[in-house]
TORZA-344370 format. One record per atom (N, C-alpha, C, CB): residue number from 1; x, y, z negated. Coordinates in steps of 0.001 Angstrom, whole numbers, plus 524288, in hexadecimal, padded with zeros to 5 digits. Atoms other than C-alpha are relative to their C-alpha. Glycine has a CB too. Layout:
# residues N
num, east, north, up
NUM, X, Y, Z $
...
***
This chain:
# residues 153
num, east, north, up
1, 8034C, 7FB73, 80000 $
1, 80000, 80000, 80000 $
1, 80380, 804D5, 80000 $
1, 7FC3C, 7FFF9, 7FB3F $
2, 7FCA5, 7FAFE, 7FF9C $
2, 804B7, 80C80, 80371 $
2, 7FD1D, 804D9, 7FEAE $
2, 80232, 800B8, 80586 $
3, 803F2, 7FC9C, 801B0 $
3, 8009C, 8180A, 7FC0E $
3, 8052C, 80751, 8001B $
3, 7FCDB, 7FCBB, 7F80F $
4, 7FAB0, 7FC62, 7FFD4 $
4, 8075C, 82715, 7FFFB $
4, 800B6, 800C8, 7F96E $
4, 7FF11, 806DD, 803E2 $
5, 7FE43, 7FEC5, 804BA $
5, 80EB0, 82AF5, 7F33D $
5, 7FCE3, 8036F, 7FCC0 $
5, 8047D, 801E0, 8008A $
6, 8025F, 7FBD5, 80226 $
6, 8072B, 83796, 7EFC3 $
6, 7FA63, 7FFA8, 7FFE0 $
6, 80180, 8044F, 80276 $
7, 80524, 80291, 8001B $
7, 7F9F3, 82E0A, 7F082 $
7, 7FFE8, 7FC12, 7FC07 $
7, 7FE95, 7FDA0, 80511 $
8, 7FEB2, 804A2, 8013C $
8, 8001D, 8246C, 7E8DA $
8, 8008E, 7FEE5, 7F984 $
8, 804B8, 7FF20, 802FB $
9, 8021A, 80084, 806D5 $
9, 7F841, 8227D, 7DA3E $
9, 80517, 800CC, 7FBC7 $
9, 7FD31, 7F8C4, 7FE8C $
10, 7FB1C, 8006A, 80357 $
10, 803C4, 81E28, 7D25F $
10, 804E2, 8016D, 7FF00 $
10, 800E9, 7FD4C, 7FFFD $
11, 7FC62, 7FC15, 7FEED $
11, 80EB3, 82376, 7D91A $
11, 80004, 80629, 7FCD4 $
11, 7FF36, 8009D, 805A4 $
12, 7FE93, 7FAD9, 80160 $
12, 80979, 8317D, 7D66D $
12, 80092, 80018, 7F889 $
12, 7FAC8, 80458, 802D5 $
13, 80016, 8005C, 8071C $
13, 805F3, 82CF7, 7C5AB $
13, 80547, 7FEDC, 80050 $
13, 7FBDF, 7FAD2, 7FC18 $
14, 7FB08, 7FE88, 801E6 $
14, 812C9, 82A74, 7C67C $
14, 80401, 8041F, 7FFCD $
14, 801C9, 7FD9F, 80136 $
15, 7FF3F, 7FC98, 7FE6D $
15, 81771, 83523, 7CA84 $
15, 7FFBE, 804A6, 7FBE0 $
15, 7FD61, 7FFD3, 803C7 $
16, 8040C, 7FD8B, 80428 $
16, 80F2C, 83C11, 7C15D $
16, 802EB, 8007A, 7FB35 $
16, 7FAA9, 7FC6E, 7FEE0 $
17, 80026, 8025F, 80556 $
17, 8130E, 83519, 7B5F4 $
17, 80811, 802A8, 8000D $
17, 7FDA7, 7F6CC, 7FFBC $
18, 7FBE1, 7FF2C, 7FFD1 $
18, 821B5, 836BC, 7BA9D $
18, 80163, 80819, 7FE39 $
18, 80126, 7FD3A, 805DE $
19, 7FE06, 7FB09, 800EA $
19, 82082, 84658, 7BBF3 $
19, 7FD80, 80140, 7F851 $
19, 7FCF5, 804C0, 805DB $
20, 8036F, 7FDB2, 8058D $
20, 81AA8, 84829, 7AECD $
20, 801F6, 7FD77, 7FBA8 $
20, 7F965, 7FED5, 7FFD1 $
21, 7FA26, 80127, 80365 $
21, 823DE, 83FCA, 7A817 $
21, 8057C, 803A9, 7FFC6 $
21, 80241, 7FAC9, 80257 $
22, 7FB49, 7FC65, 7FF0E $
22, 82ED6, 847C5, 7AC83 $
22, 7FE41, 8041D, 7FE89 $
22, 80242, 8009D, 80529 $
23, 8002E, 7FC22, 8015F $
23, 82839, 85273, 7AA35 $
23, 800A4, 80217, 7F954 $
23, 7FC23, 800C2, 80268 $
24, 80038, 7FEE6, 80426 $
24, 82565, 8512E, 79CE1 $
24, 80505, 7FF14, 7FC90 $
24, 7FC07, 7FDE9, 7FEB5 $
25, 7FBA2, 800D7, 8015C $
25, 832BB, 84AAD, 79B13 $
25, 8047E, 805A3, 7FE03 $
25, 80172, 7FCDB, 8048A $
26, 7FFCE, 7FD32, 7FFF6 $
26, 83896, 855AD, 79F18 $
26, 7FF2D, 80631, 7FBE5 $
26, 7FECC, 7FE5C, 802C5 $
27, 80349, 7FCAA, 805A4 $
27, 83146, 85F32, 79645 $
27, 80330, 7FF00, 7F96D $
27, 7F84D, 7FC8A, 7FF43 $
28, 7FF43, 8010D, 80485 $
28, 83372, 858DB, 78C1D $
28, 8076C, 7FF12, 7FE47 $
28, 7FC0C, 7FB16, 7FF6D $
29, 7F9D9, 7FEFA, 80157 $
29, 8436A, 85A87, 78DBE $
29, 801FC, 803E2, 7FCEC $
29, 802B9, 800EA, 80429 $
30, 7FE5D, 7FAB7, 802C7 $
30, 842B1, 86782, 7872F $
30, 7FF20, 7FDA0, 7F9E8 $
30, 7FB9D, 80625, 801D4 $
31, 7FFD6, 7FFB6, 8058E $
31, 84021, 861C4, 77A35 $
31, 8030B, 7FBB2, 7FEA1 $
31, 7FAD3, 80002, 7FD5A $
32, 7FB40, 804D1, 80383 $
32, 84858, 85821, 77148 $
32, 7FE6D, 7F9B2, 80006 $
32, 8003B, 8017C, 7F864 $
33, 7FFB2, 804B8, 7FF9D $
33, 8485E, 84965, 77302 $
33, 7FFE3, 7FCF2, 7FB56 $
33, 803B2, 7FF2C, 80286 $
34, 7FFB0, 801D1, 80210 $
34, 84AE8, 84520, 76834 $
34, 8005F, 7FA67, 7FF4D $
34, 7FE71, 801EA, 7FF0B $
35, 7FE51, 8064D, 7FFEE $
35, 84CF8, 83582, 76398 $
35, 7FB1C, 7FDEE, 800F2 $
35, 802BD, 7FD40, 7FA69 $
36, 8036A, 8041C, 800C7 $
36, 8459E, 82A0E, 7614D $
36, 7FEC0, 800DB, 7FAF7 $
36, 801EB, 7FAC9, 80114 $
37, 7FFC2, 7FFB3, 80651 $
37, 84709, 82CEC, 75305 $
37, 7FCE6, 8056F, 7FEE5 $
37, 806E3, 80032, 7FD58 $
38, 80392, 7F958, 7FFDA $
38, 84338, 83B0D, 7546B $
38, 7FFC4, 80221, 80468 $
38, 8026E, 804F8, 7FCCC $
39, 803C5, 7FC24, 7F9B3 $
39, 839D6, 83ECF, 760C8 $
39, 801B4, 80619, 80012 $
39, 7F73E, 80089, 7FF21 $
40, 802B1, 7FA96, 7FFEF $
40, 83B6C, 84C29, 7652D $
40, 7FBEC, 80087, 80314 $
40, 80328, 803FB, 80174 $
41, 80515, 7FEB5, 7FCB0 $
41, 83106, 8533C, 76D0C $
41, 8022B, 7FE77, 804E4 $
41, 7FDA5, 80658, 7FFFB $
42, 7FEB4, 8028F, 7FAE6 $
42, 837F6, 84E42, 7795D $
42, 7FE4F, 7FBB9, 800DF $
42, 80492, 7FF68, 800F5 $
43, 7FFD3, 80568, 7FD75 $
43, 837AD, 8410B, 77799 $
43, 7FC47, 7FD2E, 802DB $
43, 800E1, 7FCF9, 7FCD3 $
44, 80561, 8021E, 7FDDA $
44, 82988, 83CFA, 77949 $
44, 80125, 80164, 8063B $
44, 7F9EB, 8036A, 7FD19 $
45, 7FFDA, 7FEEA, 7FD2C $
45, 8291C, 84569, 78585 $
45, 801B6, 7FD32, 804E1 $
45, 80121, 802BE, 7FEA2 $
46, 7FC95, 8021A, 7FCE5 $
46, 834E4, 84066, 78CE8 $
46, 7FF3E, 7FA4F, 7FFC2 $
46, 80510, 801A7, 7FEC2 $
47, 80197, 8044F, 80000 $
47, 8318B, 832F7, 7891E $
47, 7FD32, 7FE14, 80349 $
47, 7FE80, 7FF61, 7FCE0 $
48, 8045F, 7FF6D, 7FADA $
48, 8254B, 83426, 79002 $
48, 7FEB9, 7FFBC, 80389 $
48, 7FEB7, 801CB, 8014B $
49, 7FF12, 7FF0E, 7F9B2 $
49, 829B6, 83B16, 79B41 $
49, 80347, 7FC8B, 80293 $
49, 8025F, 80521, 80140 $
50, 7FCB4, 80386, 7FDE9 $
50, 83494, 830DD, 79D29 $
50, 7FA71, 7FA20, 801B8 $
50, 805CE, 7FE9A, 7FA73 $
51, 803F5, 8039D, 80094 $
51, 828EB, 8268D, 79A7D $
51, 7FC2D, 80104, 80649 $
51, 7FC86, 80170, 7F99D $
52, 80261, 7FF7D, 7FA31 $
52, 81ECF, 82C07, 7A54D $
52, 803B8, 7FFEA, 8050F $
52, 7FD19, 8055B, 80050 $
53, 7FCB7, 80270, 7FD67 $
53, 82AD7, 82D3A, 7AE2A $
53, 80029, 7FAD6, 8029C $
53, 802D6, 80031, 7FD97 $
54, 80113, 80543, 7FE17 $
54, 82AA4, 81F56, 7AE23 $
54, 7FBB7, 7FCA3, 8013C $
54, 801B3, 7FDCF, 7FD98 $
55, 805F2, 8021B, 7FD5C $
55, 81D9D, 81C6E, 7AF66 $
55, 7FD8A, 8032C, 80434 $
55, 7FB62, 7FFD8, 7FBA3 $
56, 80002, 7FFEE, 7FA9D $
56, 81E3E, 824CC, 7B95F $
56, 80263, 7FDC8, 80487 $
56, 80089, 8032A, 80097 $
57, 7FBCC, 80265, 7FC57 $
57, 82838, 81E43, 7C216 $
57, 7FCB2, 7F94A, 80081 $
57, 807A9, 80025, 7FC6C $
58, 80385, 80592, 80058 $
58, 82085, 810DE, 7BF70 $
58, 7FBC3, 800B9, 8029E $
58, 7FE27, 7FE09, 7FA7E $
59, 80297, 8000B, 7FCAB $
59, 81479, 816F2, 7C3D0 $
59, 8007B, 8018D, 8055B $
59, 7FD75, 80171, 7FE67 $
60, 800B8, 7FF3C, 7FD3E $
60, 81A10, 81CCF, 7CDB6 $
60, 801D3, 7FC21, 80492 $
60, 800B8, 803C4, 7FF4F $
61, 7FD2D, 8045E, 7FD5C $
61, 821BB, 81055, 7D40C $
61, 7FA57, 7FAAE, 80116 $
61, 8060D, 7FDB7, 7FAFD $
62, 802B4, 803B6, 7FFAF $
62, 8152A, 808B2, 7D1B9 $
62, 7FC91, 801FD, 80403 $
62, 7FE02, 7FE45, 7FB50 $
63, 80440, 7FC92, 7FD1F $
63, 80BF4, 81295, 7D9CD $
63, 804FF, 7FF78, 804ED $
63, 7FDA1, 80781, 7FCC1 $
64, 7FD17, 7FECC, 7FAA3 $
64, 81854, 81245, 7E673 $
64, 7FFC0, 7F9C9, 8009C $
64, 806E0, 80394, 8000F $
65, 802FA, 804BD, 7FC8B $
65, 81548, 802FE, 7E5A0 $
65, 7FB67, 7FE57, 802F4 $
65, 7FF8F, 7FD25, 7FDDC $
66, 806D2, 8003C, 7FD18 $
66, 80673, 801D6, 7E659 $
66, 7FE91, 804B0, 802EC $
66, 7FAC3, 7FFAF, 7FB3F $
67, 80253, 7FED8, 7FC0E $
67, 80416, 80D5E, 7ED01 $
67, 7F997, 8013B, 7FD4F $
67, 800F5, 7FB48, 80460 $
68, 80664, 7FEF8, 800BE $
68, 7F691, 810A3, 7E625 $
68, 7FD63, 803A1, 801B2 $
68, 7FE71, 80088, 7FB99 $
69, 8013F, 7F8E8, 7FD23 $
69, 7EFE3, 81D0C, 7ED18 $
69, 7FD20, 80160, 7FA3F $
69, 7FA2B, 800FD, 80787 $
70, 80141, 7FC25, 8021E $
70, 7EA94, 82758, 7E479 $
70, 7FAC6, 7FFEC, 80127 $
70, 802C0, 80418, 80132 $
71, 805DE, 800B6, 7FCDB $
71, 7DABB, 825BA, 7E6AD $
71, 7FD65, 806B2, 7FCD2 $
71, 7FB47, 7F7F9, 7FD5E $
72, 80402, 7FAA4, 80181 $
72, 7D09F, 831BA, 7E5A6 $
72, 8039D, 806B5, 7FF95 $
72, 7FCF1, 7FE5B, 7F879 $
73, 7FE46, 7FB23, 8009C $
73, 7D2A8, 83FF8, 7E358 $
73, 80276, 80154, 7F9CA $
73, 7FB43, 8036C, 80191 $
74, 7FE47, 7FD70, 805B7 $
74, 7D774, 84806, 7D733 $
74, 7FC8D, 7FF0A, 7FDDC $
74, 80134, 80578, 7FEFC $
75, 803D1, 7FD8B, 803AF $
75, 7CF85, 84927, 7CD23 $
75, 80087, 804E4, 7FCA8 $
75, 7FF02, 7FC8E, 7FCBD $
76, 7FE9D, 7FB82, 801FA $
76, 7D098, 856C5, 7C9CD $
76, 7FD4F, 8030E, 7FABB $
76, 7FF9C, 802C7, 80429 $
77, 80308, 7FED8, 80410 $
77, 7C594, 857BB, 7BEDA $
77, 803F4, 7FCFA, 7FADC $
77, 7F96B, 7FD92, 80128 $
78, 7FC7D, 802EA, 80299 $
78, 7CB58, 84B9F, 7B76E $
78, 805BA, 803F5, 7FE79 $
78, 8011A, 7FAC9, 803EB $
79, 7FBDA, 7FD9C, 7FFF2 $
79, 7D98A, 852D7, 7B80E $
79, 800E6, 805B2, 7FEBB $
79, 80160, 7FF13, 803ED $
80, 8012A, 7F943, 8020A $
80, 7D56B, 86169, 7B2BF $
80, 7FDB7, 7FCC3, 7FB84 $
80, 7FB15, 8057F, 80421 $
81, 8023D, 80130, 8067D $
81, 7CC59, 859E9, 7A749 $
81, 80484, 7FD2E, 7FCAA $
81, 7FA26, 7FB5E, 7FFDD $
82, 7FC8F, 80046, 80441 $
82, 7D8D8, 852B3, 7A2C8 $
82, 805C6, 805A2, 7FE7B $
82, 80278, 7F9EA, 80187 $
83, 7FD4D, 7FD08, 80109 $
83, 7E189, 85ECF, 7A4DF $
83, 7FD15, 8044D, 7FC4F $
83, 80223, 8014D, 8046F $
84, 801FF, 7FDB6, 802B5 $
84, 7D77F, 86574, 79DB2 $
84, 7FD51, 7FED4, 7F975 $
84, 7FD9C, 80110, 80344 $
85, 80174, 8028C, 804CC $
85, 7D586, 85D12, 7917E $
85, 806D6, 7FF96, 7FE22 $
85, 7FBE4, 7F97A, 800F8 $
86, 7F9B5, 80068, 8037D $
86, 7E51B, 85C29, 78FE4 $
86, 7FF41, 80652, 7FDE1 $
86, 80766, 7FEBB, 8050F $
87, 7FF40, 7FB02, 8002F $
87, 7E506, 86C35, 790B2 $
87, 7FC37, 8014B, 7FA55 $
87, 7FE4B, 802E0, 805ED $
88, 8047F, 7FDE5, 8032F $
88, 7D797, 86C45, 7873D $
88, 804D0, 7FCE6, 7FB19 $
88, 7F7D4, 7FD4D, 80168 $
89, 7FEBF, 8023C, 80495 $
89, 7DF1E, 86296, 77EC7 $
89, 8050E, 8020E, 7FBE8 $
89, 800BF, 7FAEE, 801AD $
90, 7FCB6, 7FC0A, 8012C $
90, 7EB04, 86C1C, 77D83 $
90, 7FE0F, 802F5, 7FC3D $
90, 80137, 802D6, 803F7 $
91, 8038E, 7FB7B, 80225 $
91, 7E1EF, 87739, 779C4 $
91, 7FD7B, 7FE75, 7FAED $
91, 7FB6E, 80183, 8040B $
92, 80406, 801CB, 802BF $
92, 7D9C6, 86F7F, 7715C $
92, 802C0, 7FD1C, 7F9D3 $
92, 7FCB1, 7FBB6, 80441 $
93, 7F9A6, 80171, 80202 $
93, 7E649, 8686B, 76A4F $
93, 7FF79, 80571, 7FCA5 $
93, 8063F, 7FF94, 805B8 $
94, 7FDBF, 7FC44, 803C4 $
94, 7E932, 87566, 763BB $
94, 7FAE8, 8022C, 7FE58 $
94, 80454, 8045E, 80254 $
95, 80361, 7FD8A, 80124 $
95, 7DC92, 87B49, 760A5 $
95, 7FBC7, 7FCEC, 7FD83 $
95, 7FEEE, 80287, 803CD $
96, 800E9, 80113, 801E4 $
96, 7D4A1, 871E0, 75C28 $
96, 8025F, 7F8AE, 7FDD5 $
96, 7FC7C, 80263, 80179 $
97, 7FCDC, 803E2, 800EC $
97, 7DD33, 86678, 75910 $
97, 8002D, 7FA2D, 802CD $
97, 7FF44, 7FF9B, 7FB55 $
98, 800AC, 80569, 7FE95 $
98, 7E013, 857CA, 75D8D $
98, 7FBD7, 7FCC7, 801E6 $
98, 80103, 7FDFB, 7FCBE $
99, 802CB, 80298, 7FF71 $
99, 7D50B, 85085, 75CFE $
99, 7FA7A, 802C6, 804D1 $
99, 7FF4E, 7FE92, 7FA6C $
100, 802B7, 7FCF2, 7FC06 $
100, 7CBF9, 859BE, 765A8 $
100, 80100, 80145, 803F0 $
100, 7FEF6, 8033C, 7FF29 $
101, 7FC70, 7FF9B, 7FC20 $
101, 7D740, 85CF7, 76EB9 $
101, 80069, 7FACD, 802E6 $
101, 804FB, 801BB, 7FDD7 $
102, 800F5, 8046B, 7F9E0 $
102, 7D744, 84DAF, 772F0 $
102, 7FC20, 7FCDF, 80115 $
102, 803B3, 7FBCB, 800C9 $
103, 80408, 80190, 7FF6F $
103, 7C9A1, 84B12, 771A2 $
103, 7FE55, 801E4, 805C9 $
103, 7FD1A, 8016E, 7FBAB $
104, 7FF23, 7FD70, 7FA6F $
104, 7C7EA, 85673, 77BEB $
104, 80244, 7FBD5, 804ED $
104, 8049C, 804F6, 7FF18 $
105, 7FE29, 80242, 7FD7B $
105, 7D309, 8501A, 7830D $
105, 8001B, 7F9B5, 8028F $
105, 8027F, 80176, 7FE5B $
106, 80053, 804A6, 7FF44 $
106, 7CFF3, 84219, 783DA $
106, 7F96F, 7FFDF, 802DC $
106, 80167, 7FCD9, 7FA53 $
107, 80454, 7FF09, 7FF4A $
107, 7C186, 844BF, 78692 $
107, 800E4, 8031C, 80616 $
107, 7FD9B, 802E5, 7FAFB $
108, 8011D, 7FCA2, 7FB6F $
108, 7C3FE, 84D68, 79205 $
108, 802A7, 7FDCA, 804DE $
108, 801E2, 805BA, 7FEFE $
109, 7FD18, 80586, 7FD74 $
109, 7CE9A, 84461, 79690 $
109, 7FE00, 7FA57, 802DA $
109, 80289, 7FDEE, 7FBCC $
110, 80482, 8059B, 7FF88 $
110, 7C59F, 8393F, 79740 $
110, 7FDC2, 80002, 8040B $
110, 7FB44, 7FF60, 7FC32 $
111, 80356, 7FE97, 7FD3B $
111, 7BC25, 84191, 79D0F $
111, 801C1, 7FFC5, 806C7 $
111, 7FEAF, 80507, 7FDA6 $
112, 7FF4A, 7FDA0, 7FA08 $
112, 7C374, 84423, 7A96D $
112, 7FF70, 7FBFB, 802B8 $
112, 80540, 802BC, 801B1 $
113, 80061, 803D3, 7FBD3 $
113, 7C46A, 8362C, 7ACB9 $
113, 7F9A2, 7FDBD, 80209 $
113, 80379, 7FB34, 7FDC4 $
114, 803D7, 800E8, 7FD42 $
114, 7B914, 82F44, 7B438 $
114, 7FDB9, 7FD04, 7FE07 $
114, 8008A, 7FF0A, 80407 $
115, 80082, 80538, 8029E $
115, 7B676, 8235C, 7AB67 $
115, 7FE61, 802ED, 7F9AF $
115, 806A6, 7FB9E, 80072 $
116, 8027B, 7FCC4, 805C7 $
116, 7B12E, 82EBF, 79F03 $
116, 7FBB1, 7FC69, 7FE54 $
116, 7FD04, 806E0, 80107 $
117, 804E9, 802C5, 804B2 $
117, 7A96B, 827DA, 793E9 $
117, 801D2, 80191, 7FC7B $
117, 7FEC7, 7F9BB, 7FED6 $
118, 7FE84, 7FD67, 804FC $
118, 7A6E0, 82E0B, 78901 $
118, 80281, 7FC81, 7F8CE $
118, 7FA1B, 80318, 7FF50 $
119, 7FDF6, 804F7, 80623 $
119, 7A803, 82216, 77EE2 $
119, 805CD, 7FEC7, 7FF45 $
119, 7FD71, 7F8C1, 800D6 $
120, 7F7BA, 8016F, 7FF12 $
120, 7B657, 81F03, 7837E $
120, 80064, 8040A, 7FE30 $
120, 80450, 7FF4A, 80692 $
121, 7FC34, 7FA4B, 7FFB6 $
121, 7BABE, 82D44, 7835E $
121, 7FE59, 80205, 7FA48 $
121, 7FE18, 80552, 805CF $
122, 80184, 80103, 806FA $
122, 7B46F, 82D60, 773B6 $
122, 80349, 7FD2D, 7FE5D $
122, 7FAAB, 7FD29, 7FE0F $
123, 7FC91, 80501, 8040E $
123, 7BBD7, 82145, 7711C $
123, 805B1, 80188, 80175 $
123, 7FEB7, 7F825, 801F2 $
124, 7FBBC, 7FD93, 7FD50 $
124, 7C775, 8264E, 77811 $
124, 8021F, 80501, 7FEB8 $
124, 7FECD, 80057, 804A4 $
125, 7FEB7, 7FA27, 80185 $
125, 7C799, 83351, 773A9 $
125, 8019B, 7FDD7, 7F880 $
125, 7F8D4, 80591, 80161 $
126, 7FE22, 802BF, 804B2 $
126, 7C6BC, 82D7F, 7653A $
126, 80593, 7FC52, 7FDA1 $
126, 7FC6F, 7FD30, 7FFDE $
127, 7FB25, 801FC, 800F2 $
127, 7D126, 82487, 765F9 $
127, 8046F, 8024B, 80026 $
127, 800A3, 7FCE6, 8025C $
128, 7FA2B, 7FF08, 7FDBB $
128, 7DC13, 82B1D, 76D4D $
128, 80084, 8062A, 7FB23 $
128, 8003E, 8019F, 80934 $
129, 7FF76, 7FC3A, 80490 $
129, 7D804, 8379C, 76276 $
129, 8018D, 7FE26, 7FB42 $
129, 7FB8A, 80278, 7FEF3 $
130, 7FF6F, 803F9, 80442 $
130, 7D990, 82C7A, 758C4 $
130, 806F1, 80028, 7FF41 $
130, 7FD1C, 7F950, 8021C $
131, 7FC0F, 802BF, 7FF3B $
131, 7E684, 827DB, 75E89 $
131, 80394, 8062F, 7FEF4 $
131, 80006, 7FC1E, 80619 $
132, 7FEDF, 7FBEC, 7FEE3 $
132, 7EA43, 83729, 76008 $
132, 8044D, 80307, 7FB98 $
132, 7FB22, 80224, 800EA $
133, 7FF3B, 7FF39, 80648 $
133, 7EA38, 83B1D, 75154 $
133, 80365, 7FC4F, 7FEEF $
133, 7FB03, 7FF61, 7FC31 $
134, 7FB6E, 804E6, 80352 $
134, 7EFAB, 82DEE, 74D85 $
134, 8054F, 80082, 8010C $
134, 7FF35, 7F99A, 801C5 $
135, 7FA5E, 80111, 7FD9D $
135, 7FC60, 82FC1, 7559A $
135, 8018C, 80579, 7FE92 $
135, 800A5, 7FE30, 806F9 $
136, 7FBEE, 7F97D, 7FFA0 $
136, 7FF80, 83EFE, 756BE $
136, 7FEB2, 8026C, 7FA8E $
136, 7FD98, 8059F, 805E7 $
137, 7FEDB, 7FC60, 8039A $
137, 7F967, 8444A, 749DD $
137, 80203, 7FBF1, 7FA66 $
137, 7FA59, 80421, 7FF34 $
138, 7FE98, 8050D, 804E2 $
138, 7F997, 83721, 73F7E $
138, 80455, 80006, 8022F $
138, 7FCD3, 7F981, 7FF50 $
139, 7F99D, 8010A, 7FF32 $
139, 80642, 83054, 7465F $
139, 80480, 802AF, 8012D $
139, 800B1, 7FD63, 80314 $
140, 7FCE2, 7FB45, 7FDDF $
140, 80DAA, 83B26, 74B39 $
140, 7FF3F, 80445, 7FAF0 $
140, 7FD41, 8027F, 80676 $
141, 800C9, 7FB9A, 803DB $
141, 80932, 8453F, 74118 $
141, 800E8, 806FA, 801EF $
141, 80459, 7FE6E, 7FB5A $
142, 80001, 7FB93, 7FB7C $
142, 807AD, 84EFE, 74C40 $
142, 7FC97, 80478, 7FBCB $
142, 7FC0E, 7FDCC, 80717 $
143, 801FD, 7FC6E, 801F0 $
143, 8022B, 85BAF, 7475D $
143, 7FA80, 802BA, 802C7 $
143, 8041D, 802F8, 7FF83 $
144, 80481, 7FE63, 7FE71 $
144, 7F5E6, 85AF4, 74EA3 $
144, 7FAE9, 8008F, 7FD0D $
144, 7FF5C, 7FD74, 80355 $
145, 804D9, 7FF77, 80193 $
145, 7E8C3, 86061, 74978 $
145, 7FB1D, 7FCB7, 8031E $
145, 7FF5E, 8057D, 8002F $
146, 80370, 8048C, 7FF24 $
146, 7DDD0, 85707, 74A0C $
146, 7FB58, 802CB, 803BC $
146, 7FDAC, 7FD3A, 7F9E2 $
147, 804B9, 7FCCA, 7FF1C $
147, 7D390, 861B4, 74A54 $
147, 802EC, 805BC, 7FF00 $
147, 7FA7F, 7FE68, 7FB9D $
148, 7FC54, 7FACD, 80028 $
148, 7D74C, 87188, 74C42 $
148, 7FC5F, 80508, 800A5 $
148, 804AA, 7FFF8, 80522 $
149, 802FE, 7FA2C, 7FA9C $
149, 7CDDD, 87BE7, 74F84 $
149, 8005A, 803CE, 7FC1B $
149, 7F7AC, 7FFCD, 8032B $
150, 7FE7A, 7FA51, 801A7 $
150, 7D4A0, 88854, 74C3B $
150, 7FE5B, 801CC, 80383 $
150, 8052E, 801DE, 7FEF8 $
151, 800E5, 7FB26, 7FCDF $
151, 7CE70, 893F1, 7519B $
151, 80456, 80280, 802BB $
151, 7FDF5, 803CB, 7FCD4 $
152, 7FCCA, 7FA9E, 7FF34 $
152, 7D67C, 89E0D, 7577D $
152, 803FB, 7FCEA, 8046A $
152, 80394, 80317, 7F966 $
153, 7FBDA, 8023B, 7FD17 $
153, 7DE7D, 8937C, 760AD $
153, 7FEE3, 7FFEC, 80571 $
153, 8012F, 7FAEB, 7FE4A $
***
């Protein structure tokens, strides 16, 4: 099967996955590395970006075998409602805290895809808010507010 390159599903996710590894790699050179023993704010980052890197190069070697075409158009609604639930979740993050910021975000997220039910995206929104707290403010001891609504922000 022969599929041109710039049609070619997997090829371009890799691609994808490759620039945005590097990118963030990159980025993340300006700050300190730190060990295994003691993370700095680099490490995650570059980790990452080295990480997608390689799962870009995988997808993209697997998409120049098969050849998969690219089917249908953009979806340009889909692709503004998740750039617009990361952006709300920014906003929302500082003003009224955590748990509302990825309720918003997971909910709107959901929404964009085509397969929306509200019972999943309840049970889904619950859990991963579950899993959220448990890791960044319990295990981590991150300094995130649960709940926040200061005026004046």
């Amino acid at each position: 099967m022969s599929t041109r390159f710039h049609n070619n599903r997997d090829a371009l996710a890799g691609l994808l996955f490759m620039a945005l590894g590097a990118i963030g790699f990159f980025v993340a050179l300006s700050y300190p590395f730190g060990s295994l023993q003691e993370m700095g704010p680099g490490f995650f980052p570059r980790v990452l970006g080295v990480m997608l890197v390689g799962f870009g190069i995988a997808t993209l070697v697997k998409g120049l075998r098969s050849g998969e075409p690219v089917e249908g158009a953009w979806s340009w609604l889909p692709l503004l409602m998740l750039a617009a639930s990361l952006i709300a979740f920014g906003w929302l993050m500082e003003r009224f805290g955590l748990l509302p910021a990825l309720v918003v975000l997971i909910v709107t997220s959901a929404r964009a895809g085509k397969e929306f039910r509200w019972k999943e995206t309840a049970v889904l929104t619950v859990v991963l808010c579950l899993m959220a707290v448990g890791i960044f403010v319990w295990g981590l001891g991150l300094p995130y507010s649960l709940f926040s609504f200061e005026p004046g922000h």
